[in-house]
C-alpha positions as CSV (number, residue, x, y, z in Angstrom):
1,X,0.0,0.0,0.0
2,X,1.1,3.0,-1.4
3,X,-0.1,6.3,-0.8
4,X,1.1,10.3,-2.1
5,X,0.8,13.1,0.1
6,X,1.0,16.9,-0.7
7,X,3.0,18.3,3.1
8,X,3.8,22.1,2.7
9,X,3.8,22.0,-0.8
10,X,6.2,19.1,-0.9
11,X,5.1,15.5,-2.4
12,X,5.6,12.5,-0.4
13,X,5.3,9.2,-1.0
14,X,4.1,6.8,2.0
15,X,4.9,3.1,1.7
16,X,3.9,-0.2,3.6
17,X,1.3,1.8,5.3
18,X,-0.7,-1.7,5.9
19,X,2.3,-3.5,7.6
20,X,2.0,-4.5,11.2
21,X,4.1,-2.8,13.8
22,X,3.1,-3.6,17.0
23,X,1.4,-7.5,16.3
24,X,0.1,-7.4,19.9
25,X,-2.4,-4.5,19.0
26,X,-2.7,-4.8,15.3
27,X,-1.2,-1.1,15.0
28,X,0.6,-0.8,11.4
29,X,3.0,1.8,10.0
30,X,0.1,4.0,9.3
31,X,-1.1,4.1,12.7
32,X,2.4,5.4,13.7
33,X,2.6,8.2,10.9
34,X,-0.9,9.0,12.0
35,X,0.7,9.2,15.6
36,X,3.1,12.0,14.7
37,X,0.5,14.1,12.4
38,X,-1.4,13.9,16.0
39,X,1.5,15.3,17.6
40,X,3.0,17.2,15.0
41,X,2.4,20.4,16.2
42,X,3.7,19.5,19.8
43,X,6.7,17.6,19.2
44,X,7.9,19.5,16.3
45,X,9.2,22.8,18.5
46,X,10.6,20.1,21.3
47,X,12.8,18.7,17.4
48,X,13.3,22.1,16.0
49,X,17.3,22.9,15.2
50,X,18.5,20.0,17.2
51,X,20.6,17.0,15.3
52,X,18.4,13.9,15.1
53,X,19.1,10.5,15.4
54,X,16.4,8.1,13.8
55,X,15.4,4.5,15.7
56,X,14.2,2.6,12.6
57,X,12.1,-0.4,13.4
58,X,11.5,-1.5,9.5
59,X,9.8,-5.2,10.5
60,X,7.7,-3.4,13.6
61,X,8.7,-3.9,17.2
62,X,9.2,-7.3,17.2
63,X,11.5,-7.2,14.1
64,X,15.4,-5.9,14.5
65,X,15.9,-2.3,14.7
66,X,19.2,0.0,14.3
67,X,19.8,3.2,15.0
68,X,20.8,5.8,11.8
69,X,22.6,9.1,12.3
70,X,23.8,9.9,8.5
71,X,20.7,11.1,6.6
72,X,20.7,8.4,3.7
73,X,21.6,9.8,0.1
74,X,17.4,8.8,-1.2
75,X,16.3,11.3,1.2
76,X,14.4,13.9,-0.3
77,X,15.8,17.4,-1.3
78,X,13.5,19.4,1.5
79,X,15.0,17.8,4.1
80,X,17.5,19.5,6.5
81,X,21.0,18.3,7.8
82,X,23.5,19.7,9.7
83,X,27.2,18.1,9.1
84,X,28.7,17.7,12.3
85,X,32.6,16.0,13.0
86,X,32.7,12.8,14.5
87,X,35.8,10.7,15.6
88,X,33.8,7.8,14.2
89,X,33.9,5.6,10.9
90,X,32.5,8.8,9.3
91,X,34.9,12.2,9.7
92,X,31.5,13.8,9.5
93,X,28.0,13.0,10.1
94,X,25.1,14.2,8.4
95,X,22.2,14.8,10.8
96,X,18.7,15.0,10.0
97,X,17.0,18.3,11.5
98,X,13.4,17.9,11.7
99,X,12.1,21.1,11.4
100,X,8.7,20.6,9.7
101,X,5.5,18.0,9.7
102,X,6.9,16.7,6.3
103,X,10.6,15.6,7.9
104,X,8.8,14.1,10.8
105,X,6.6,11.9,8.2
106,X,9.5,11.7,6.3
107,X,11.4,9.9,9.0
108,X,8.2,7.9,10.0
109,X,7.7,6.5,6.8
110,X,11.0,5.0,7.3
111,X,10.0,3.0,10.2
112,X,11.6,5.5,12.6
113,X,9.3,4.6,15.5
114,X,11.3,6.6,18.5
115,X,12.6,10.1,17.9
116,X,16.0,11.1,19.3
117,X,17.0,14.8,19.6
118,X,20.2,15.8,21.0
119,X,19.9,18.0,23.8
120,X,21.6,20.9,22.2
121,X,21.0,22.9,18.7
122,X,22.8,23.2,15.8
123,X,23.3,26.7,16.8
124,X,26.1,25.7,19.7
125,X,26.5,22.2,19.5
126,X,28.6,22.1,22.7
127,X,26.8,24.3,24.7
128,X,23.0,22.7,25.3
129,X,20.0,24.6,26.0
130,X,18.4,21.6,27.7
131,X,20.1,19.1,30.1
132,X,18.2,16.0,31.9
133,X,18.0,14.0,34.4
134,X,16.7,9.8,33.5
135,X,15.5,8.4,36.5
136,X,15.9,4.5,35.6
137,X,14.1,1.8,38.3
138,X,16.7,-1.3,38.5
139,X,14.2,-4.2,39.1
140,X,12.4,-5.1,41.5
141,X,12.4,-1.7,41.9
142,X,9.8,-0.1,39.4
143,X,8.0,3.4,38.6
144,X,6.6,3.4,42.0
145,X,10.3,4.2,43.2
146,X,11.3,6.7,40.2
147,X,8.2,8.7,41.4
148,X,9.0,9.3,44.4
149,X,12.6,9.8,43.6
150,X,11.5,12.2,41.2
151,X,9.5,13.6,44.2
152,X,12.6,14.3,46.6
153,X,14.3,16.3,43.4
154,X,11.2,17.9,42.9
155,X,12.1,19.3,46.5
156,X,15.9,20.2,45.9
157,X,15.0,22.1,42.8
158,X,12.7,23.9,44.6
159,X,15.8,25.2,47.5
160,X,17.9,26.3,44.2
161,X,14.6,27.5,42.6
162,X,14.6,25.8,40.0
163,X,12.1,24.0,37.8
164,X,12.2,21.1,36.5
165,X,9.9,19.8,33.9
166,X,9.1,15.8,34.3
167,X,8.0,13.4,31.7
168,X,7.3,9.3,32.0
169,X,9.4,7.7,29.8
170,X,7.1,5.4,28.1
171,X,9.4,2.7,29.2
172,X,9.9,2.2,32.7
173,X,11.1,5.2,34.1
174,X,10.8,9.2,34.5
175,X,12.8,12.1,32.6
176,X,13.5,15.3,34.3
177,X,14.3,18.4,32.3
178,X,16.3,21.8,32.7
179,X,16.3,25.0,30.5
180,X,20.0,26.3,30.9
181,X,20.3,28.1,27.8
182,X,23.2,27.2,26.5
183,X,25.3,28.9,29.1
184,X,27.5,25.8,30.1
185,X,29.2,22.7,28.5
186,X,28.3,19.4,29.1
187,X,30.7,18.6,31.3
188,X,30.0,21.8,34.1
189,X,26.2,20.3,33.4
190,X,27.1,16.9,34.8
191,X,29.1,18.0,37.5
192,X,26.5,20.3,38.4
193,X,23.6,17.7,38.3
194,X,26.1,14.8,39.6
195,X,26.3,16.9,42.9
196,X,22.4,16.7,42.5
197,X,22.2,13.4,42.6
198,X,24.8,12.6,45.0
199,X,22.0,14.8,47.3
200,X,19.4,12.2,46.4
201,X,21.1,9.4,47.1
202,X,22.1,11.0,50.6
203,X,18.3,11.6,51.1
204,X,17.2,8.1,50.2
205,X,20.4,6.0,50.2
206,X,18.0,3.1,50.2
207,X,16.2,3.8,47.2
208,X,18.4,5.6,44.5
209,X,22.1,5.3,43.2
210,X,24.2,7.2,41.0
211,X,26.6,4.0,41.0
212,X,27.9,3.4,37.1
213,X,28.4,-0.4,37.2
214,X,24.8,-2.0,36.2
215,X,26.3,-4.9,38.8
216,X,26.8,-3.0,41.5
217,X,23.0,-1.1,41.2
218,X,21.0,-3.4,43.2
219,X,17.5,-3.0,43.1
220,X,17.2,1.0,43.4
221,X,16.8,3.8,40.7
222,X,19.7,5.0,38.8
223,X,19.9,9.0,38.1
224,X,21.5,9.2,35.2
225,X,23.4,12.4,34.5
226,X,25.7,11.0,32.8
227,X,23.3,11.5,29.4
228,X,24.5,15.0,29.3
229,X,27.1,14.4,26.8
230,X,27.7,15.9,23.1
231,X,25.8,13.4,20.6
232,X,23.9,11.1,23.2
233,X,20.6,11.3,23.1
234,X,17.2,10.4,24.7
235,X,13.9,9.6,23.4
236,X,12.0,12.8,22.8
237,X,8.6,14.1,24.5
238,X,5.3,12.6,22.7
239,X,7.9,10.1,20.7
240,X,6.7,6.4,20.4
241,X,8.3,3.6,22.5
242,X,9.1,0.4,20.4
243,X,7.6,-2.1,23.0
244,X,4.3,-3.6,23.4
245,X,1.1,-1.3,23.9
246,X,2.7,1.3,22.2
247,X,3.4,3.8,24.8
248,X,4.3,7.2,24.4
249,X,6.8,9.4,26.6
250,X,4.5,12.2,27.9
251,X,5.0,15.2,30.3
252,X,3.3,15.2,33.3
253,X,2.3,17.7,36.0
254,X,4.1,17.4,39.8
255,X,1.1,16.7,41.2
256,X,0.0,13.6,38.4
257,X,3.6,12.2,39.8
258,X,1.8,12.2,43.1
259,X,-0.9,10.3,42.4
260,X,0.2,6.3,42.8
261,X,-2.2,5.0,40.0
262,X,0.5,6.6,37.6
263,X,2.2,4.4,35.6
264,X,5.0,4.4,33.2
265,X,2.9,4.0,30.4
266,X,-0.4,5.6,31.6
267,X,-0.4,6.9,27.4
268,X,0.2,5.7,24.5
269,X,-0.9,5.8,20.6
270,X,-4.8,5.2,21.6
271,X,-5.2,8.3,24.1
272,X,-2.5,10.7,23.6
273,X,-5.1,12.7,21.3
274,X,-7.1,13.3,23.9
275,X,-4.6,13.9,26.6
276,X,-3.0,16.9,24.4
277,X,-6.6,18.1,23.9
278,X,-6.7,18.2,27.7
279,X,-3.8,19.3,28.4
280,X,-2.2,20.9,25.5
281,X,1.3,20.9,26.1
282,X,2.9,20.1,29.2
283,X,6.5,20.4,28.4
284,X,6.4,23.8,26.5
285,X,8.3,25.7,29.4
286,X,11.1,23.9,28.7
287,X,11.6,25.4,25.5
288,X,11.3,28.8,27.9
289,X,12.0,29.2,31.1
290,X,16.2,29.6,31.1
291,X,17.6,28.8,34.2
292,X,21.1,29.0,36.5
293,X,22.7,26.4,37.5
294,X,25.5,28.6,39.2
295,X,25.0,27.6,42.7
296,X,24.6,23.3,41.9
297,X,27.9,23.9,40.1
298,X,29.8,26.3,42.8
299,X,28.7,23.5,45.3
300,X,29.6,20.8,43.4
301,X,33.2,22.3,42.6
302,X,33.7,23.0,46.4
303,X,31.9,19.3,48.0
304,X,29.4,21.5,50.0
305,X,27.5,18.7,51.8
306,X,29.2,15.8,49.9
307,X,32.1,15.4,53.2
């Protein structure tokens, strides 16, 4: 099945729409691009300038899947890259920047089921305007526990007034975002949020870890600063999850984090329409609301409650 679309005046051709991508709930391919014309208008500005790097699912979610940075060559014209150097196979890399409805469709056409921005623009590729905090439940412990984690730096933000913007991952955990505006490099961003989650961990030493070694974990949350680095990214806000139910990673309000019937995939490709018509979006002060992380990083540089 075979079908031509006319996207900003720009033609584009949509293939396989009948084949199955999630077998569980008989979703296909055009169920996902219908996904992102949903969101379109709300994930699109949370995209806008930043590299991209495409999940591509082409048998579905139970099929394998590989990760693309280099735009391919069949890509058409209309649709924006950024060359950036890499110390990979390629010297440079050719990033998709999804700027516009049709590049998002674009990129879902080719079975890119999750969307993955970097954290910085293309504008100051070193310097993000966004850093985050992933909040990742080792098992037996589960979302129950990244809540409430997320609850206790809720509360630490708060005595640095700062703001941070949560989203459920779609997966199993919870992602807390930062507006810094591209005042520091990734590496004054981790120490500054490593001495943040040092203070968790002090808090709830039974609960949460910043330890690196998976082994070593036990059954707590992991914060993970450590995703503040140049070129690693994260799945983006209202981007598909390639596991079963097809959930989607959605912001949520402090006080929905309070509320235990939360889950980690409380939405997903069936409601999410109706949840932006609710709520509209959640996550749009991110793209806003600058803020200092001065004082984390002067603390963090001097051990101030770390001894």
């Amino acid at each position: 099945m075979k079908v031509r679309v006319n996207i900003d005046g720009h033609h584009l051709d949509l293939s396989n729409l009948d084949k199955v991508f999630w077998p569980d709930l008989g979703l296909t391919k055009a169920d996902l691009i219908r996904h992102y014309t949903t969101v379109g208008p709300f994930i699109i500005p949370h995209l806008r300038d930043r590299p991209l790097v495409m999940s591509r699912y082409p048998d579905g979610v139970e099929g394998e899947t590989f990760y693309q940075k280099e735009c391919p060559e069949y890509a058409p014209e209309w649709v924006k890259t950024v060359a950036v150097p890499s110390t990979g196979k390629r010297s440079i890399v050719n990033y998709i920047v999804c700027n516009d409805l049709g590049t998002l469709l674009w990129a879902a056409n080719q079975a890119c089921i999750e969307m993955h921005p970097w954290l910085s623009r293309v504008s100051s590729l070193d310097h993000p305007d966004l850093c985050v905090l992933d909040l990742d439940p080792n098992p037996p412990a589960g979302f129950a526990d990244a809540r409430q984690t997320a609850l206790i730096i809720r509360e630490i933000l708060a005595r640095f007034q700062l703001r941070g913007y949560p989203k459920i991952s779609g997966a199993t955990g919870i992602h807390i975002y930062l507006n810094v505006g591209g005042r520091y490099s990734y590496q004054e961003i981790r120490e500054a949020l490593g001495y943040l989650a040092a203070l968790v961990v002090r808090i709830d030493p039974d609960r949460c870890t910043i330890e690196r070694k998976v082994a070593d974990r036990g059954p707590k949350v992991y914060i993970d600063y450590l995703q503040n680095v140049e070129g690693k990214t994260i799945a983006s806000v209202y981007s598909v999850r390639p596991i079963p139910k097809a959930p989607v990673s959605t912001p949520v309000d402090w006080s929905e984090l309070e509320d235990p019937k939360l889950s980690s995939q409380s939405f997903h490709m069936g409601n999410i329409k109706a949840r932006l018509k609710e709520k509209g979006d959640l996550f749009h002060g991110v793209l806003t609301d600058t803020q200092s992380l001065d004082e984390l990083l002067r603390l963090a540089r001097d051990r101030v409650g770390l001894i």
